[in-house]
matplotlib code that plots the C-alpha trace (Angstrom):
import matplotlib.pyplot as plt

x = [60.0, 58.4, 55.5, 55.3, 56.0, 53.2, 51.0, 51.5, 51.2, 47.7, 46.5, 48.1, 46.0, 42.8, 43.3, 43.0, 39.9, 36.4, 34.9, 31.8, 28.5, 27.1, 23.4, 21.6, 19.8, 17.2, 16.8, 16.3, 13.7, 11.9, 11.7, 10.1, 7.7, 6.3, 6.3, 3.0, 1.7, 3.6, 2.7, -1.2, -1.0, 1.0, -1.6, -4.5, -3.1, -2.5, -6.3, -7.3, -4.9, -5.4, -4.1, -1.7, -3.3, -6.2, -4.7, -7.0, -7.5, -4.0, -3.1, -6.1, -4.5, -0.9, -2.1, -4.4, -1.3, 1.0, -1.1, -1.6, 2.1, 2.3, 3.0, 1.6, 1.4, 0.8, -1.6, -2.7, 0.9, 0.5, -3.1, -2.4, 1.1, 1.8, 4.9, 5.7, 8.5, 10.3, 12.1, 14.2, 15.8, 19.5, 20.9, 22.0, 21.3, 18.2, 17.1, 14.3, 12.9, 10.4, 7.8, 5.6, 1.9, 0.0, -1.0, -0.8, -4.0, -3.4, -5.5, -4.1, -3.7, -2.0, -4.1, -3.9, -6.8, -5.8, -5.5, -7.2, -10.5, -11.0, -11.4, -11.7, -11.8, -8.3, -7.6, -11.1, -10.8, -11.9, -9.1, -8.1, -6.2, -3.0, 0.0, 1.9, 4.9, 5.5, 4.6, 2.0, 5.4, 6.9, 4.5, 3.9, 7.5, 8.1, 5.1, 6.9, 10.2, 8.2, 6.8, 10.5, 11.6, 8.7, 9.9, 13.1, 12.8, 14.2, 17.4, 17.6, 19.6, 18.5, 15.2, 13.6, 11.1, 9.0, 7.5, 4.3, 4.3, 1.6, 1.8, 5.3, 4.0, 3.2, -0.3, -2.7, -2.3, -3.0, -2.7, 0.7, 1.7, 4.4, 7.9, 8.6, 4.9, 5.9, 9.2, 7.3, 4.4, 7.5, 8.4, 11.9, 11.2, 11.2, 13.0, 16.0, 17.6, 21.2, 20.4, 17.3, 16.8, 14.7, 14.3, 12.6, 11.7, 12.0, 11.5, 15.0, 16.5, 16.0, 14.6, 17.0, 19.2, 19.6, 21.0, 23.2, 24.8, 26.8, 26.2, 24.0, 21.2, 18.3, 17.2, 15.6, 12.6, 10.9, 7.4, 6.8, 4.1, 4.0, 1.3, 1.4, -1.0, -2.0, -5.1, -7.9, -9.4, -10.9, -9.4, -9.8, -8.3, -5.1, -3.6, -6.4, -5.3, -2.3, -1.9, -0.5, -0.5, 2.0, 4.1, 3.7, 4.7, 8.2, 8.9, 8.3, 11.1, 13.2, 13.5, 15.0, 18.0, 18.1, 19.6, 20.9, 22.9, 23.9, 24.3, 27.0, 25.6, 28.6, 29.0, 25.7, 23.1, 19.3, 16.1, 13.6, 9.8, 6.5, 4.3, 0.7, -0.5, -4.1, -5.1, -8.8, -11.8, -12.7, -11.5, -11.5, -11.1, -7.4, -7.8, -5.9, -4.0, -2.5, -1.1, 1.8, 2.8, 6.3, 9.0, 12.7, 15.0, 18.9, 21.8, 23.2, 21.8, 24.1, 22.8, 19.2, 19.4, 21.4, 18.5, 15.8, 17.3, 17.6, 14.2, 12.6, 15.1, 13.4, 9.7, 9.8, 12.2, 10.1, 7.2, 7.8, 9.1, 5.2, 4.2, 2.8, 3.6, 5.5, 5.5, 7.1, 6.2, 7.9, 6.1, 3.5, 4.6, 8.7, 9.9, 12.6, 16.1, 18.7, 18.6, 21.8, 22.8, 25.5, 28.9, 29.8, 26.7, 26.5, 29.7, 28.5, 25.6, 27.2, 27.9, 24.3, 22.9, 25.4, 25.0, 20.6, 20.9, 24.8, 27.9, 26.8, 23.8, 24.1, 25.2, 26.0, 23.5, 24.2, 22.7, 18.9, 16.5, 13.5, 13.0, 12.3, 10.9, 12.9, 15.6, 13.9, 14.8, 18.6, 19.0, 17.9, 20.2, 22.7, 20.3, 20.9, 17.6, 18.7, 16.7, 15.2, 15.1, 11.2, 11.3, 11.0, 13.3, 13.2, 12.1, 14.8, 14.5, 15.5, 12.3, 10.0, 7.4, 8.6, 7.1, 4.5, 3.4, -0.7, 1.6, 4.2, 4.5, 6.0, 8.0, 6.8, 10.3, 11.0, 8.9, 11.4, 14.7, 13.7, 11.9, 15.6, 18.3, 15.9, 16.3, 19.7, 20.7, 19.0, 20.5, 24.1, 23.6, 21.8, 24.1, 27.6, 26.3, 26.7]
y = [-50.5, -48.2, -49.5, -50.1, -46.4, -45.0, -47.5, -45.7, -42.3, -43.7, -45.0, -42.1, -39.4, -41.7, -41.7, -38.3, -38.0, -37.4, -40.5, -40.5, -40.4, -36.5, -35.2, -35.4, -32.2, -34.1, -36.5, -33.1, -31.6, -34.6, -35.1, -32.0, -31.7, -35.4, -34.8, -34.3, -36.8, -39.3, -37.7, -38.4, -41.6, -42.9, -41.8, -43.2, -46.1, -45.9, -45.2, -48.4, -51.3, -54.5, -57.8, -60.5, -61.7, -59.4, -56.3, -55.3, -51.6, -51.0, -53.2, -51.6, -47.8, -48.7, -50.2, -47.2, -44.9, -46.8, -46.2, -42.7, -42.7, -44.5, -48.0, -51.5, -53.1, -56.5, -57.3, -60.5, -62.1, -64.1, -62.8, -59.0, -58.5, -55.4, -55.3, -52.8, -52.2, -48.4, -48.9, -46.3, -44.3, -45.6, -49.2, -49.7, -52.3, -54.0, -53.6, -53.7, -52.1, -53.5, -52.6, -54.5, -54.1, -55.8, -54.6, -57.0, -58.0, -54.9, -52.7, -49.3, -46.8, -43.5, -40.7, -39.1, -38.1, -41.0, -43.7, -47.1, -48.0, -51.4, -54.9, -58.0, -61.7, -63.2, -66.7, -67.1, -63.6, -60.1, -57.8, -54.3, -53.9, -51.5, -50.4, -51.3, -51.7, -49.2, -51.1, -48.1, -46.0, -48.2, -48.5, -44.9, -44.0, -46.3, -44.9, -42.1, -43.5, -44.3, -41.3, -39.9, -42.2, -42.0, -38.2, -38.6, -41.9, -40.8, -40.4, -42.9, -45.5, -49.1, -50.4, -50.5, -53.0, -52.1, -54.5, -54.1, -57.3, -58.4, -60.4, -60.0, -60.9, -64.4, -65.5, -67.1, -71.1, -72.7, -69.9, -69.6, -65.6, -63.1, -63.1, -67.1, -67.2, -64.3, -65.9, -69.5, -67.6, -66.2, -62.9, -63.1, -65.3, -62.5, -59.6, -60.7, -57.8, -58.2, -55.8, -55.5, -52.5, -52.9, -50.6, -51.0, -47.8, -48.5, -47.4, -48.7, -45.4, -41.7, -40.1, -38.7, -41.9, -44.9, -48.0, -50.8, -54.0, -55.6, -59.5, -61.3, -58.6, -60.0, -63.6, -66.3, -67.4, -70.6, -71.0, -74.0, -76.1, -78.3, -80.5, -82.1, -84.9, -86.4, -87.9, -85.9, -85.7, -84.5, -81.1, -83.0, -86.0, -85.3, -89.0, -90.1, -88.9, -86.9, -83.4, -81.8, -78.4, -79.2, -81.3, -77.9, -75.8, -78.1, -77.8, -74.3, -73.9, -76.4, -75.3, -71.5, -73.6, -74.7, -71.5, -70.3, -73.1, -75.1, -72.4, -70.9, -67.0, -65.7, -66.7, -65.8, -65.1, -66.9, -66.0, -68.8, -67.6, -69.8, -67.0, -68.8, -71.3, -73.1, -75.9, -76.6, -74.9, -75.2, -74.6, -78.1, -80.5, -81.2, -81.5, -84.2, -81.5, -78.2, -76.4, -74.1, -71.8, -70.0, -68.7, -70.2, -67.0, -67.6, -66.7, -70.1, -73.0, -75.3, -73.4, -74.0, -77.9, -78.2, -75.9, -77.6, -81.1, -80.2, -78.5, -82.0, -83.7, -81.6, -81.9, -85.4, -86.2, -83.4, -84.8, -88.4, -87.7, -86.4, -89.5, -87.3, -87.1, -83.8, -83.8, -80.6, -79.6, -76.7, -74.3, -75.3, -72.9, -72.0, -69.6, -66.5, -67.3, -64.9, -61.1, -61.0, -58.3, -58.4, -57.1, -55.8, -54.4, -52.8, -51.1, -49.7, -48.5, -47.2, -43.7, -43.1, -43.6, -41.5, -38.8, -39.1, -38.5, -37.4, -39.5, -38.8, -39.8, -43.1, -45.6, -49.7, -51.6, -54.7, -58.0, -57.5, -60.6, -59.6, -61.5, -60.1, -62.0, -59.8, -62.7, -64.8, -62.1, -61.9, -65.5, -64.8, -61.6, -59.7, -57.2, -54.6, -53.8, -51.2, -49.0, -45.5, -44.2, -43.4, -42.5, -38.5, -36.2, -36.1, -39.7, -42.3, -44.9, -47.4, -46.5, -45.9, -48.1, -50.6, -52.0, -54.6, -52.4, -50.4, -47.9, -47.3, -43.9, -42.8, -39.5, -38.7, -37.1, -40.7, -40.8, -38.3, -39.7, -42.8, -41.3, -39.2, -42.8, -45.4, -42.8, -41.7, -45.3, -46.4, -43.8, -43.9, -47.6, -47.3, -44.7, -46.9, -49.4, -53.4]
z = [6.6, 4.3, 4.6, 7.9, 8.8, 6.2, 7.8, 11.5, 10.4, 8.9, 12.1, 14.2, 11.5, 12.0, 15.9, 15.4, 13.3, 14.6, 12.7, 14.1, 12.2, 11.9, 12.3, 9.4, 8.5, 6.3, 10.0, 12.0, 9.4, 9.5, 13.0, 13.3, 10.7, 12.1, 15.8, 16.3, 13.7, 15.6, 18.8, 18.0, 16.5, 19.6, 21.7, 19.7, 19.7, 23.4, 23.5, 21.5, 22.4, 21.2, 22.4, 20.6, 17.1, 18.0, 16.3, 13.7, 14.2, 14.6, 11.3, 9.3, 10.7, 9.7, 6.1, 5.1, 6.5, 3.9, 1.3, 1.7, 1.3, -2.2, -1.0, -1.2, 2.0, 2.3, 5.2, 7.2, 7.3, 10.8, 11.3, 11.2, 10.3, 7.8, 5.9, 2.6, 0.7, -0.1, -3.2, -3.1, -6.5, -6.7, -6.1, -3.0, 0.3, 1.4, 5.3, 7.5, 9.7, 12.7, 15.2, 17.0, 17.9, 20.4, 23.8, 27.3, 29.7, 32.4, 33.4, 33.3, 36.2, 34.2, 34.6, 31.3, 29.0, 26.3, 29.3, 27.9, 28.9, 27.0, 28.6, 27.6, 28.3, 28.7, 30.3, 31.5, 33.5, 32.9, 32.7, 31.0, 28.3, 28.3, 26.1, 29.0, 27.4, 24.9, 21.6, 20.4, 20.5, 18.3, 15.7, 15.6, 15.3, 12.8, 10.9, 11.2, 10.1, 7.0, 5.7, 6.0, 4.1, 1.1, 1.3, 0.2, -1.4, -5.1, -3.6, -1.2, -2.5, -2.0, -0.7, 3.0, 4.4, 7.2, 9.4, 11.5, 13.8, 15.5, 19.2, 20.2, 23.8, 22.5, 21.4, 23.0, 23.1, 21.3, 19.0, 16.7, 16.2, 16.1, 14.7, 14.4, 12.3, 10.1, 9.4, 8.6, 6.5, 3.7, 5.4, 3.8, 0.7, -1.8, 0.1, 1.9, 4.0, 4.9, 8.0, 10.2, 13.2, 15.9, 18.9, 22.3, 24.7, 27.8, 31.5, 32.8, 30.8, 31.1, 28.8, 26.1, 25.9, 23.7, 25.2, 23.4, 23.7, 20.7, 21.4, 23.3, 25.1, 26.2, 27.4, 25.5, 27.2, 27.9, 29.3, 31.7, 33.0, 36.2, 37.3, 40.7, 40.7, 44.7, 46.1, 46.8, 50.8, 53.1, 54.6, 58.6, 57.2, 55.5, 55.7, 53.9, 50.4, 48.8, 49.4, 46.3, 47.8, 50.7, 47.7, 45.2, 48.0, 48.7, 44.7, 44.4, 47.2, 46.0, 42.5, 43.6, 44.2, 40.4, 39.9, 43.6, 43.9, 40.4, 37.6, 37.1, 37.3, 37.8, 34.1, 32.7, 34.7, 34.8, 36.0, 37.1, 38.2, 38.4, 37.8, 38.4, 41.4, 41.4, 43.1, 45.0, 44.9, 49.0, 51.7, 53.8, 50.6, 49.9, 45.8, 43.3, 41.8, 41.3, 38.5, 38.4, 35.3, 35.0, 32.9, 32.8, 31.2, 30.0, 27.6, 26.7, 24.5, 27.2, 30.1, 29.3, 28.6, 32.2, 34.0, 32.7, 33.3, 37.1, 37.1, 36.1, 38.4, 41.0, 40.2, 39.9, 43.0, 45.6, 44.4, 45.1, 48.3, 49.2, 48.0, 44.7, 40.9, 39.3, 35.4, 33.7, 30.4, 28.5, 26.1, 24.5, 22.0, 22.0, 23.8, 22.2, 21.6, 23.0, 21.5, 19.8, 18.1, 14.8, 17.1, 13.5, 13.1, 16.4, 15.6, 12.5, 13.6, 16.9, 15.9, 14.0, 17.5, 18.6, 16.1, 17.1, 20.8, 21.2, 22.5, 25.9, 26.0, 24.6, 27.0, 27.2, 29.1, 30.9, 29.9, 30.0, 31.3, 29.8, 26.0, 22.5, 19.5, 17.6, 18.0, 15.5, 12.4, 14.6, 13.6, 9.7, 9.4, 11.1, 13.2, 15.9, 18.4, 21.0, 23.7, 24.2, 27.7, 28.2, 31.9, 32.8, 33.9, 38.0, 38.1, 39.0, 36.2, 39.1, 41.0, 37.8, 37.2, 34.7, 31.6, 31.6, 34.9, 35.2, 36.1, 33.3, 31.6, 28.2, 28.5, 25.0, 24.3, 23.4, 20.5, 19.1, 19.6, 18.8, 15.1, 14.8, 15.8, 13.5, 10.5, 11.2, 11.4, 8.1, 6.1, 7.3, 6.7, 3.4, 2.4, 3.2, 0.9, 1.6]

ax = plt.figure().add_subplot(projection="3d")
ax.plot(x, y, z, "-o")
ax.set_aspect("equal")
plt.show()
């Protein structure tokens, strides 16, 4: 009984305890004496994106930045990865740390005086190129993040690897890049972190928050193919041939109720799109084929196989019934697994985020159906990637243009919190030991 009573009082005097992670004064001092460095990388970046496994001015900038710092980076890990090691000055846990590189085929529409003007060839079309989607703040902040660390590294106990990732948007088929290829090419091999932190800004937030989710967060993805083979004919003379327009058409509206009408989304939800429609050149020639791209998104292994069964079971049956053929093909490279962050992890590294942007202002988000290649390092180690709000004050973040858009712009205050929760999160960690 003794024991039992000593035991409540514990609980009762912890229940009463602020327990929370406090603001580091080394994370404020840092923060400030690298705003503006971080400030102008971000925007160089910005002013020089590169697509997936085409990053080589922003791989040769991060290496040469490492360097100056005292560290040996090892370049060209899946094309132009960068990864380096802080050995710190007492014993203590290994992490990681990650940020990804690679710009996306937009053309930009921000007017600001470091808006990109590059272009390039991609999938046979001319198009801009844009850090539409924030990745020039992560690899500045994390740069950032680094030379913090270096700072203070005779103290810091255990060692810190950073990770520069190229093509987290997916290369180019047939092209093999990004997380999955840094994994296969030894990322872990020698240095095995028992934690890994990845972060994501994003337009969904306001500025000045971090978002969270312990679990699963964002979607694995699948890209698809479907080919609808018919009989090419005249445009007059439709019964003469096989039109796999009118056939395309019927499956595009007939696999909506894949998800509509047999998954369970009140369970988890799904997202299926076919992003890409081409078929004929002509106007009055009914082709033999037409090709369709799209992307299947969901949060369950089972749920996948049972979507993807009844998407085929559609294609093929729809098809038929026009008299035509449907074949779907999935990838050709594999999509992301589900985001799934550590629960125990997230509950450890809870109150650093707290601590960065105050209790407040950190917030749980719901499931997300946008897809990270962070999930490959999930399934290696116990990892935690949260969010940092990157839409302006007075802007709705419901309304804001979103990432991936011409349109979406970085309230720069991000680049600050997010510098201030990776650090804060490392240290408490680093500092907790294993």
């Amino acid at each position: 009984m003794r024991t039992i009573l000593l035991a409540t009082a514990l609980a009762a005097s912890l229940a009463g305890m602020d327990v929370s992670a406090q603001v580091r004064p080394e994370v404020d001092a840092a923060a400030k004496r690298l705003q503006a460095d971080v400030l102008a990388w971000r925007r160089d970046f910005h002013q020089h994106p590169e697509l997936s496994n085409r990053e080589e001015r922003t791989a040769a900038k991060v290496a040469e930045h490492l360097r100056r710092l005292g560290l040996k980076p090892r370049i060209g890990i899946a094309h132009h990865g960068v990864v380096a090691i802080i050995e710190g000055g007492r014993p203590g846990p290994r992490i990681a740390l990650r940020a990804d590189m690679d710009a996306l085929p937009v053309t930009e529409q921000v007017d600001v005086p470091f808006a990109s003007k590059a272009t390039t060839a991609f999938n046979g079309q001319q198009t801009g190129v844009m850090h539409a989607c924030g990745h020039d703040a992560h690899t500045a902040i994390l740069m950032g993040v680094a030379e913090a660390l270096v700072a203070m590294k005779a103290e810091l106990p255990g060692q810190v690897m950073l990770v520069f990732q190229p093509a987290e948007e997916g290369a180019p088929p047939p092209e093999k890049g990004g997380a999955s290829l840094m994994l296969k090419e030894g990322l872990f091999e020698d240095f095995k972190p028992e934690a890994m932190f990845g972060l994501h800004v994003m337009s969904t937030l306001p500025a000045g928050t971090l978002g969270y989710r312990k679990g699963p967060l964002m979607a694995a993805s699948d890209f698809f193919s479907v080919q609808v083979t018919g009989r090419q004919t005249h445009g007059s003379r439709p019964w003469g041939g096989i039109d796999p327009i009118v056939a395309s058409a019927a499956v595009i509206d007939n696999l909506q109720s894949v998800v509509s009408r047999r998954t369970d989304i009140a369970a988890l939800p799904a997202v299926l799109t076919i992003g890409s429609i081409h078929g004929g050149i002509r106007h009055n020639i009914i082709p033999d084929e037409v090709k369709m791209l799209g992307t299947l998104r969901t949060f369950d292994d089972g749920q996948r196989t049972r979507i993807v069964d009844d998407m085929r079971n559609v294609i093929e049956s729809v098809a038929h019934a026009h008299g035509a053929k449907g074949v779907l093909e999935i990838g050709p490279s594999p999509g992301n697994p589900v985001t799934y962050n550590d629960p125990a992890l997230t509950a450890r590294v809870l109150p650093s985020l707290q601590a960065a942007a105050g209790t407040e202002k950190v917030v749980e988000v719901p499931l997300v159906t946008g897809a990270e290649d962070f999930s490959w390092y999930a399934r290696q180690v116990p990892s935690v990637f949260f969010f940092v709000g990157a839409t302006a004050p007075g802007i709705d973040p419901a309304t804001a243009p979103s990432n991936h858009s011409p349109l979406f712009r970085l309230d720069e205050s991000a680049l600050d919190l997010g510098l201030r929760a990776m650090l804060q999160a490392s240290l408490d960690y680093l500092e907790s030991g294993s």
